[in-house]
C-alpha positions as protocol buffer text, in pm:
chain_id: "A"
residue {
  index: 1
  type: UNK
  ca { x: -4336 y: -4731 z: -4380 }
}
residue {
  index: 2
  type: UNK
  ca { x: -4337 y: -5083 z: -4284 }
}
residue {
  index: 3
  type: UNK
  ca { x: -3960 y: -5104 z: -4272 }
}
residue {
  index: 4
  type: UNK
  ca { x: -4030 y: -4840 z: -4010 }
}
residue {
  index: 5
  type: UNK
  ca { x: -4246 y: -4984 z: -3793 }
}
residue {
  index: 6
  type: UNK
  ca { x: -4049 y: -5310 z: -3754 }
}
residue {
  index: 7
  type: UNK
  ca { x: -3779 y: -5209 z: -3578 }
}
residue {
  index: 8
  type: UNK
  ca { x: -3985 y: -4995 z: -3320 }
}
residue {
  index: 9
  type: UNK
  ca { x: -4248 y: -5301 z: -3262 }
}
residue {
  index: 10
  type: UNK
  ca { x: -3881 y: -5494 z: -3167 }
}
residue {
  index: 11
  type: UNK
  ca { x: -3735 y: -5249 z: -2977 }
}
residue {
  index: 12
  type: UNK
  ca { x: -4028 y: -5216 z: -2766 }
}
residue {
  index: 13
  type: UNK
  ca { x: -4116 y: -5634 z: -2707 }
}
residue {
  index: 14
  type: UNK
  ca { x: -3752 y: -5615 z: -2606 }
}
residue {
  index: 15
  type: UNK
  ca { x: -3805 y: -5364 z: -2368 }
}
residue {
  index: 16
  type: UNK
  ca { x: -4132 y: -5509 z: -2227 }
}
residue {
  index: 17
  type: UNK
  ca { x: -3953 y: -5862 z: -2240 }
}
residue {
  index: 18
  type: UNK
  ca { x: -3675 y: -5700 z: -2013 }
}
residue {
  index: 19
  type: UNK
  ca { x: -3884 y: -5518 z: -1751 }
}
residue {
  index: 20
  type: UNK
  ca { x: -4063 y: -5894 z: -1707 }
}
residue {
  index: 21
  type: UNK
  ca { x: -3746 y: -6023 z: -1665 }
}
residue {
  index: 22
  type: UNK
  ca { x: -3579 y: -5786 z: -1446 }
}
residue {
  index: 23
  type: UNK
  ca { x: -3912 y: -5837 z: -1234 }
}
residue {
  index: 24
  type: UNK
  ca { x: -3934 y: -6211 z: -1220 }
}
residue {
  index: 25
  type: UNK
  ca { x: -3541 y: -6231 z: -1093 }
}
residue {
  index: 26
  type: UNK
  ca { x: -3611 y: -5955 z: -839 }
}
residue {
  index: 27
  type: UNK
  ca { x: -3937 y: -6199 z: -748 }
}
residue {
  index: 28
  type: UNK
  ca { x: -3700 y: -6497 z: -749 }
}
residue {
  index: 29
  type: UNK
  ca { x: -3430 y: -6377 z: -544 }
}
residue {
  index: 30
  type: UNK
  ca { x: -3751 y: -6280 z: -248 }
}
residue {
  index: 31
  type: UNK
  ca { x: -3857 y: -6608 z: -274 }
}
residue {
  index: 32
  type: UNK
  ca { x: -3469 y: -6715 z: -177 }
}
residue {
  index: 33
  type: UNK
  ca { x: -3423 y: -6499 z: 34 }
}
residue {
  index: 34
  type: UNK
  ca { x: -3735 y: -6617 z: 227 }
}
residue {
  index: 35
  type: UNK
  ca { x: -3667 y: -6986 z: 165 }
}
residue {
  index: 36
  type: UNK
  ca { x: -3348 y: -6904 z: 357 }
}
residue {
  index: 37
  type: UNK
  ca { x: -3493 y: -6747 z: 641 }
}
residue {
  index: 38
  type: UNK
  ca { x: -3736 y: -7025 z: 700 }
}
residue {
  index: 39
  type: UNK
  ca { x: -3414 y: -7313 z: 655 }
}
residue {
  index: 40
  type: UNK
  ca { x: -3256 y: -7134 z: 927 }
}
residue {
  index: 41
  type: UNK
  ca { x: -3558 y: -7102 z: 1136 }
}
residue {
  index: 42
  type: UNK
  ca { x: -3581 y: -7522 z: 1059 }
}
residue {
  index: 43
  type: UNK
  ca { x: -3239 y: -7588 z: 1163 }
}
residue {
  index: 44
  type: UNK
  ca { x: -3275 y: -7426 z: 1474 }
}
residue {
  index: 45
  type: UNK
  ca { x: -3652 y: -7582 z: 1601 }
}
residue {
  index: 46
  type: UNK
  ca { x: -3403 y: -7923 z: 1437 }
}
residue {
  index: 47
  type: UNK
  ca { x: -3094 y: -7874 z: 1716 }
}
residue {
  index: 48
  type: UNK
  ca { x: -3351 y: -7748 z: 2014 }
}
residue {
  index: 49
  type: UNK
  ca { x: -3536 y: -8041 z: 1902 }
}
residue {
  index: 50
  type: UNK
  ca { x: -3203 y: -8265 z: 1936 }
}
residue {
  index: 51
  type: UNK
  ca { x: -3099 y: -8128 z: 2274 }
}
residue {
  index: 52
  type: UNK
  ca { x: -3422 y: -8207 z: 2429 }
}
residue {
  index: 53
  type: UNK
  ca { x: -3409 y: -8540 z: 2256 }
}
residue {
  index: 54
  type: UNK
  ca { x: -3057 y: -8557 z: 2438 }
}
residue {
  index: 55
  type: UNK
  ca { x: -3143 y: -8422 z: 2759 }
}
residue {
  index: 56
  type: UNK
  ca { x: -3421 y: -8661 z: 2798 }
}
residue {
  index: 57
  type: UNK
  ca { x: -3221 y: -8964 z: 2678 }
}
residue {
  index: 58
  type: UNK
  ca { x: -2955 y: -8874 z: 2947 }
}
residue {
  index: 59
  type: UNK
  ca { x: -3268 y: -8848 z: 3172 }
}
residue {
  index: 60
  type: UNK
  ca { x: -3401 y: -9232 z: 3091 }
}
residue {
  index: 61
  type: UNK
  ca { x: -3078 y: -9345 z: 3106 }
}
residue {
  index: 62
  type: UNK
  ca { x: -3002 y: -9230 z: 3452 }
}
residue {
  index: 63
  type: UNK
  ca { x: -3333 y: -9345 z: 3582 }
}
residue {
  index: 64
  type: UNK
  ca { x: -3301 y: -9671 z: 3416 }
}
residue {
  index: 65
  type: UNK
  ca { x: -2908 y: -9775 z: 3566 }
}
residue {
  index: 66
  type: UNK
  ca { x: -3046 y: -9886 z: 3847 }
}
residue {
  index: 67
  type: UNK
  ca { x: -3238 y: -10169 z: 3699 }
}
residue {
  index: 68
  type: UNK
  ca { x: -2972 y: -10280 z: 3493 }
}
residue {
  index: 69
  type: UNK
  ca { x: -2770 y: -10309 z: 3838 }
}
residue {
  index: 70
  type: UNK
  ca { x: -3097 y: -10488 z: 3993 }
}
residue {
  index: 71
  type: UNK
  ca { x: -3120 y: -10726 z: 3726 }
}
residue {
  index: 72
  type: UNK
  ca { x: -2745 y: -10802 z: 3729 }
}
residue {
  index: 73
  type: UNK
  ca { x: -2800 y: -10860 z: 4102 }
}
residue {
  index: 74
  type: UNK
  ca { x: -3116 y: -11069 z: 4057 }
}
residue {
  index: 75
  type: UNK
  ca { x: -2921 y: -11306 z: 3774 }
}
residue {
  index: 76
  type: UNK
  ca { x: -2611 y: -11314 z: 3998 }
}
residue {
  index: 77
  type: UNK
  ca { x: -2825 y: -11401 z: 4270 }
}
residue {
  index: 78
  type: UNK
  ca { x: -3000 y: -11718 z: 4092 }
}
residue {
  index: 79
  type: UNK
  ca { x: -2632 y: -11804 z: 3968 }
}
residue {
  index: 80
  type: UNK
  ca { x: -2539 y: -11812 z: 4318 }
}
residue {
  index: 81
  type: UNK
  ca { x: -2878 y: -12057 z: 4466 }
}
residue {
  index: 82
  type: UNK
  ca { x: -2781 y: -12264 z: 4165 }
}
residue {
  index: 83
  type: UNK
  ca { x: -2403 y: -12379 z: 4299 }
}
residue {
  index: 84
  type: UNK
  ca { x: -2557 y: -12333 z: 4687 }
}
residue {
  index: 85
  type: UNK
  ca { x: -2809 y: -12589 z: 4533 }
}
residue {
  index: 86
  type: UNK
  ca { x: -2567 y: -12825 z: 4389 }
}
residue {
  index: 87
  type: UNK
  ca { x: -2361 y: -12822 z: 4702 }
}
residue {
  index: 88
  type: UNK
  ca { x: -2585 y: -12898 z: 4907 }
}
residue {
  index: 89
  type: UNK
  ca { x: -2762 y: -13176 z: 4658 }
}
residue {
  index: 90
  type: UNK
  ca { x: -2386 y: -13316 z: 4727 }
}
residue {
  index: 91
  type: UNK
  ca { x: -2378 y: -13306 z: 5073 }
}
residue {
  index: 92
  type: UNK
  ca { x: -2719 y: -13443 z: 5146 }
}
residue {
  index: 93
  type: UNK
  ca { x: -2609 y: -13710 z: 4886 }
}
residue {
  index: 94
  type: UNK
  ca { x: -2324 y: -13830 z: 5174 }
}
residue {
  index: 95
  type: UNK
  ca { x: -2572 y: -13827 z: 5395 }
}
residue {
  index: 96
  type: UNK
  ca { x: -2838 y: -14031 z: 5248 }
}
residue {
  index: 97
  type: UNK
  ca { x: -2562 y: -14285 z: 5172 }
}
residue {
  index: 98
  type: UNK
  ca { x: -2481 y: -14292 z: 5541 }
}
residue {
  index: 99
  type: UNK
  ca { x: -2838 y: -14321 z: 5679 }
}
residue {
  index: 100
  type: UNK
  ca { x: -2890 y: -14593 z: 5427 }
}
residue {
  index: 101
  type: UNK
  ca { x: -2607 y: -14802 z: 5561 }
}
residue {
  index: 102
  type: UNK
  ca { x: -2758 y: -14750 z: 5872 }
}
residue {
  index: 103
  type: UNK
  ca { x: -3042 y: -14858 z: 5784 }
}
residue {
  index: 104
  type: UNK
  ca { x: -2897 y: -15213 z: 5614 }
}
residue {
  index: 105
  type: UNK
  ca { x: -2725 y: -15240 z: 5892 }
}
residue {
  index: 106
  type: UNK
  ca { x: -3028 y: -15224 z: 6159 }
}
residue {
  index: 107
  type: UNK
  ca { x: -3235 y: -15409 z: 5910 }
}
residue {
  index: 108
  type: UNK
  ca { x: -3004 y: -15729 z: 5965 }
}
């Protein structure tokens, strides 16, 4: 009788083993198919995301050219009183040599 039993108490943990099985991979391939869903719903909030990121970037840069170009004029500009500077350090320098033979001279 017990050589009876055996086989049937196998059979059925096999079958009850199975169902669980069958269950847990129909379970598991829900949860993928979910996870999936919400990757794709990621990748697309990601790239909108990006394009405003873009967009805006594009924005800043356009508002922010004509700074650049102010500040190239403003260095360009001090560049430039710098040699009008030294020019006319060198002509004033003529001058105060003349005025100061001038000045010998009258003081004789």
């Amino acid at each position: 009788m017990t050589n009876e039993i055996l086989p049937i108490v196998l059979v059925v943990c096999l079958v009850i083993l199975t169902i669980v099985l069958v269950a847990v991979a129909i379970n598991l391939i829900g949860v993928l198919v979910e996870g999936k869903k919400v990757l794709k719903k990621a990748n697309t909030a990601v790239d909108k995301a990006n394009l405003v990121i873009d967009s805006t970037q594009e924005k800043i840069v356009g508002i922010l050219n004509p700074f650049h170009s102010l500040s190239a004029f403003v260095t360009n500009f001090t560049a430039g009183l710098k040699v009008a500077e030294g020019f006319m350090s060198f002509v004033n320098k003529d001058k105060d040599k003349e005025k100061d033979q001038i000045d010998a001279k009258d003081g004789e």
